[in-house]
C-alpha positions in Angstrom: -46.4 6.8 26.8 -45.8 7.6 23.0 -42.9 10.0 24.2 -42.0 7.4 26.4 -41.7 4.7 23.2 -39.9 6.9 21.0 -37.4 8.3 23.1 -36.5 4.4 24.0 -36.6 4.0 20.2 -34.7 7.1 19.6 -32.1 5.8 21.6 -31.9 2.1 21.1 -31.1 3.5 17.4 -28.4 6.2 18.4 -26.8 2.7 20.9 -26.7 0.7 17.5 -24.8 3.9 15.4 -22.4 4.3 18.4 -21.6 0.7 17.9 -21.0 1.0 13.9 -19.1 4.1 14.7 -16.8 2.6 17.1 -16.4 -0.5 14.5 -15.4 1.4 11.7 -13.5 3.9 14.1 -11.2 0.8 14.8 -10.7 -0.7 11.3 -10.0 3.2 9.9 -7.4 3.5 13.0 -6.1 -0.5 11.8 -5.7 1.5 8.1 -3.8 4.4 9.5 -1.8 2.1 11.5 -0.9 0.1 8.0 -0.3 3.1 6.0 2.0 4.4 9.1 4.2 1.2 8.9 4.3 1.6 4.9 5.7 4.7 5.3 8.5 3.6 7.5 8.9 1.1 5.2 8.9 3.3 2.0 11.9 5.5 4.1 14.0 2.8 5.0 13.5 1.6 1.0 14.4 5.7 0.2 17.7 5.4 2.3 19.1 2.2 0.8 18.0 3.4 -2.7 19.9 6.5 -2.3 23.1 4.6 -0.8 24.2 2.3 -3.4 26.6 3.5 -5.5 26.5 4.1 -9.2 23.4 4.6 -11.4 20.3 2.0 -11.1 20.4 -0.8 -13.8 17.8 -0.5 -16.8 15.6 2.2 -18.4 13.9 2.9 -15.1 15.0 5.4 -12.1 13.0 2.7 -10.1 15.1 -0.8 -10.8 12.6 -3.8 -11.0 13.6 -5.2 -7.8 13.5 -2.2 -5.8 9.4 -2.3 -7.4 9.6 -6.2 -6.0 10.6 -5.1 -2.7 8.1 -2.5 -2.5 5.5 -4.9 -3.4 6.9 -7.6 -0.6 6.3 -4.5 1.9 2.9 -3.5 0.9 1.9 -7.4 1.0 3.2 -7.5 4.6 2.3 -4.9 5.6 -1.8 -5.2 4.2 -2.2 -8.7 3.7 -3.5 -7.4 0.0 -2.3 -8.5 -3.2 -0.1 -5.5 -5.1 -2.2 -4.4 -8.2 -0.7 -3.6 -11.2 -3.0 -0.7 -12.3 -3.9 3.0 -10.3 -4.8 1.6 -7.3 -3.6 1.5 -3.4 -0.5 -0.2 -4.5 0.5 2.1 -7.5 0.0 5.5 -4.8 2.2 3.4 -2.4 5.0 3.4 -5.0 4.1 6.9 -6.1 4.7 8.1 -3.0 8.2 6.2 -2.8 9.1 7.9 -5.7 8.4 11.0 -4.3 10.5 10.3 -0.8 13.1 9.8 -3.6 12.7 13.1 -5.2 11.2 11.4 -8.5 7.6 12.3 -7.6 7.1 14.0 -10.6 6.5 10.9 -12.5 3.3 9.9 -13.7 0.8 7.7 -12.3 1.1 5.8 -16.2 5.1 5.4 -15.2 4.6 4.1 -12.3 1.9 1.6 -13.7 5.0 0.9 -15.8 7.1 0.2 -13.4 4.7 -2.1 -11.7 3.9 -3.9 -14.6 7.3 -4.3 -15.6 8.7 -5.7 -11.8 5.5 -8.0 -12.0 6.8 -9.5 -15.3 10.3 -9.7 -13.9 9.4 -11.4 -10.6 7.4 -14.3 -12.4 10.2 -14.5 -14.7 12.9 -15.1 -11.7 10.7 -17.4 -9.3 12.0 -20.4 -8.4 11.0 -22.9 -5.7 12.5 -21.3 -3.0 11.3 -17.4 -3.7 8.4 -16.3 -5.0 6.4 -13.4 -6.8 5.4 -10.8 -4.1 2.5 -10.1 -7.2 1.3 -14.2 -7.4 -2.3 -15.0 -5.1 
């Protein structure tokens, strides 16, 4: 009877980690699937960047609104907020930088840069467009 209890135990609790595992299983395929469509989105951002003639406006190699457009993507694409420090967001635009061949920019530059497009999207909102950085 003990083995009896304890194998029913036994597998009662191995049922309820199959069930956690097949949980987090879908939300970590749901994260691959995000970060899949970022990086489509991050190409499609690399080919336009690359096409417009001339040298981008301003002290950065990564123009303010080309950070703004990033940040609309990530929003879209996670349903999160762009941060301005170190974080998901900043590795996002990291790795832009990098499909760009500027990846060997720092994580402060890009910070930077963040800050910077954050400052310049609250300072050209209007009523019809907003900040992709505002809650």
């Amino acid at each position: 009877m003990k083995g009896t209890k304890e194998f029913g135990e036994a597998t009662e609790q191995y049922g309820d980690w199959l069930y956690i595992g097949i949980e987090v299983g879908g939300k970590f395929d749901k994260a691959v699937e995000n970060l899949s469509e970022l990086e489509v989105a991050a190409k499609q951002l690399a080919d336009k960047f690359h096409k417009e003639p001339g040298r981008p406006k301003g002290t950065s190699d990564l123009p303010w609104n080309y950070a703004c457009a990033l940040a609309e993507v990530y929003r879209k694409s996670t349903g999160l907020k762009p941060g301005t420090g170190d974080g998901p967001f900043g590795r996002f635009v990291h790795e832009f930088l990098r499909a760009i061949g500027q990846g060997a920019k720092s994580r402060q530059y890009v910070i930077d840069v963040i800050k910077d497009a954050r400052a310049q999207a609250r300072k050209h909102a209007n009523n019809s467009t907003s900040s992709p950085f505002a809650q």
